[in-house]
C-alpha positions in Angstrom: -23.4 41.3 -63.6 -20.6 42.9 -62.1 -22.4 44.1 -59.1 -23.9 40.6 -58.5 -20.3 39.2 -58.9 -18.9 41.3 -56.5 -21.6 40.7 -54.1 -21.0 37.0 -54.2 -16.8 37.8 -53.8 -18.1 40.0 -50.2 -20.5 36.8 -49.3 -17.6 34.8 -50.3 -14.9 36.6 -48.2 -17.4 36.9 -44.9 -18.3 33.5 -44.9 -14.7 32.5 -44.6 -13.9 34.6 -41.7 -13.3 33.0 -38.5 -15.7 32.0 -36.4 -15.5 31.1 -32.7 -18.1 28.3 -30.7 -20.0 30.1 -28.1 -19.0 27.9 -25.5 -15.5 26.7 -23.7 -15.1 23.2 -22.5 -12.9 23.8 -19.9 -12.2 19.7 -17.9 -9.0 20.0 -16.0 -8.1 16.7 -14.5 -7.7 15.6 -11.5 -5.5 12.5 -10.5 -6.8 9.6 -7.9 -6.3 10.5 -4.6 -5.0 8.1 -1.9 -7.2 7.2 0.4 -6.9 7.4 4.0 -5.2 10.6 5.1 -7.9 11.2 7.2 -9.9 9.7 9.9 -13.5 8.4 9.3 -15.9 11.1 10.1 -14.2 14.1 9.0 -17.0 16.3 6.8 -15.8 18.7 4.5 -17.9 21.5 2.4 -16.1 22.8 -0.6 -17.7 26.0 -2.5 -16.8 28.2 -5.1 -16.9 31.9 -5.9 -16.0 34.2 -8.9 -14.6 37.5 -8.5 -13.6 38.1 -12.1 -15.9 41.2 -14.1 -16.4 39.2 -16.8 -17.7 35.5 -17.6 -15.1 35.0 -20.5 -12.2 32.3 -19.7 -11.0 32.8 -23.9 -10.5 36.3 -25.0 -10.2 36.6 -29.2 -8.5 40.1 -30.0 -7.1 39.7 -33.3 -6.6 42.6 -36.0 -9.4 43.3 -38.4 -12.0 41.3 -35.7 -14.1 42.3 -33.3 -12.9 40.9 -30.2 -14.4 37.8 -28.8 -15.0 36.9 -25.6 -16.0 33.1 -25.5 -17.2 32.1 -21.5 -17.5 28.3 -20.4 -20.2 25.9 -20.3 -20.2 25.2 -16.8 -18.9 28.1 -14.2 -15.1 27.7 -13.4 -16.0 28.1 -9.9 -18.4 25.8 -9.5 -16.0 23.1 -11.8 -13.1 23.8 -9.6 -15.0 23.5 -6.3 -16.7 19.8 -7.8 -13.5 18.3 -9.2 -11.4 19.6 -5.6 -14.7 18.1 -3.4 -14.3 14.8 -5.8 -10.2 14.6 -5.2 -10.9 15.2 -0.9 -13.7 12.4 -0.9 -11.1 10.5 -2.8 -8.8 11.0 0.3 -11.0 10.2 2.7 -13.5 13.3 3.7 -17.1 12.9 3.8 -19.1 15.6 2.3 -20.6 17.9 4.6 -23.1 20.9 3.7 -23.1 21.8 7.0 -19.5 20.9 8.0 -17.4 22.7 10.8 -14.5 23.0 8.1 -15.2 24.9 4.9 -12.9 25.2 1.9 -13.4 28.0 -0.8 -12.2 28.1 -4.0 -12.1 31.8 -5.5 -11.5 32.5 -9.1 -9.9 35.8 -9.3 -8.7 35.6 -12.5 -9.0 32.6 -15.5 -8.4 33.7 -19.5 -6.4 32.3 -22.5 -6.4 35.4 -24.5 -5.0 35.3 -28.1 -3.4 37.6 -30.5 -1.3 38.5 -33.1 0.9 41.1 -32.7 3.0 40.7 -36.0 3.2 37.7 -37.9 3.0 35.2 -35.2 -0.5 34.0 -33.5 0.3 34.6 -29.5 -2.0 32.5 -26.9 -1.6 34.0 -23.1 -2.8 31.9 -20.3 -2.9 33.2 -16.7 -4.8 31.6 -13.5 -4.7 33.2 -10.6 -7.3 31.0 -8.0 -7.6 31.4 -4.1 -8.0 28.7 -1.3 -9.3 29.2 1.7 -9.8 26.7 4.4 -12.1 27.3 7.4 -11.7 24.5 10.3 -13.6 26.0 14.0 -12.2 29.5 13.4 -8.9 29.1 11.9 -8.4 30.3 8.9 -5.7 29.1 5.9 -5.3 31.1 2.7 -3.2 29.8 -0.5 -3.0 31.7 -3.5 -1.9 29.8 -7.1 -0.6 31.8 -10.0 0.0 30.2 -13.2 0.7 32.2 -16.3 2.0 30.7 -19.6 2.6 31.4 -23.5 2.8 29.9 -26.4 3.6 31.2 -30.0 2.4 30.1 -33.6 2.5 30.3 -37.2 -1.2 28.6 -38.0 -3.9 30.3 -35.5 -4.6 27.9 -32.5 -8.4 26.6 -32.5 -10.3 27.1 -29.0 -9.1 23.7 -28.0 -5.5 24.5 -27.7 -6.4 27.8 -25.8 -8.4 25.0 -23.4 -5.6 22.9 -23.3 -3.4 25.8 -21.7 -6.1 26.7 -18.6 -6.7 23.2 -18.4 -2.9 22.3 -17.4 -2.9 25.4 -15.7 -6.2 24.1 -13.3 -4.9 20.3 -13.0 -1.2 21.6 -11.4 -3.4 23.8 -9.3 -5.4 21.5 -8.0 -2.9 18.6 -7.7 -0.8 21.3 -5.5 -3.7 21.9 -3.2 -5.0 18.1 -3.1 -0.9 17.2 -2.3 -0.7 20.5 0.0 0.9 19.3 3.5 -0.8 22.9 5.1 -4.2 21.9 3.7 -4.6 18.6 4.9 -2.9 19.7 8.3 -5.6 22.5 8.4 -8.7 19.9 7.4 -7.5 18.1 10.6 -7.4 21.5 12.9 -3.2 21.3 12.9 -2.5 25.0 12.3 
């Protein structure tokens, strides 16, 4: 009796242990665009690559776990490079698959990675994402880095840890859609 007690006490214990979705939901936001910053007929292709070595965007390394690395449902790259070709329509640009002016979005690095170093859960958020627009030859690079933090008592839930790239994406890509060098380089001003 004892043995089957303790049994149920393990079966108990494991069962409460926390467990992680396997995907992220990762839908940074992008505002509306005015329209008309450029003239009619200007055709823009916007792509996206990853050049991160892993697929995770939420790393779980707390004590007594494994760690968990959780990736996203969709490909932040590909995400990114939709919702920035969605805000640039929005302005005015056609799409064009085999537009004279290119735009790539590069994710070099995207992860909310929690922890608890003491008594207090820590979430770290860092973005690091690359833009690079082609037009006839010239080339412009911008590079965003975001990084924030954010301490708690109760362990956050994978939506907070969202909630922290997503901000982190949606100022990025309100930056670039707002960027006087970007629109000055879709229109060959360099």
């Amino acid at each position: 009796m004892k043995k089957l007690m303790l049994l149920l006490s393990v079966l108990l214990f494991v069962g409460c242990a926390a467990s992680w979705p396997q995907k992220a939901n990762l839908n940074p936001v992008v505002d509306d665009q005015l329209d008309g910053l450029y003239q009619p007929g200007v055709d823009v292709s916007v792509n996206g690559q990853d050049e991160r070595s892993g697929s995770q965007i939420i790393k779980i390394a707390l004590p007594d776990s494994p760690v968990t690395l959780i990736p996203n449902q969709v490909s932040p790259h590909i995400l990114l490079a939709e919702r920035l070709q969605n805000g640039f329509q929005q302005q005015g640009v056609a799409r064009g698959s085999q537009s004279n002016i290119n735009i790539s979005v590069v994710v070099e690095e995207l992860q909310a990675t929690l922890t608890k170093p003491g008594v207090m859960f820590n979430a770290n958020a860092k973005s690091r994402i690359k833009l690079t627009v082609s037009n006839n030859g010239n080339i412009l690079n911008k590079e965003y880095n975001r990084a924030s933090s954010q301490d708690s008592v109760t362990r956050p839930d994978i939506h907070d840890l969202e909630v922290l790239l997503n901000e982190q994406l949606s100022e990025i890509m309100s930056q670039a859609l707002s960027d006087n060098q970007i629109r000055g380089a879709i229109k060959g001003q360099f």
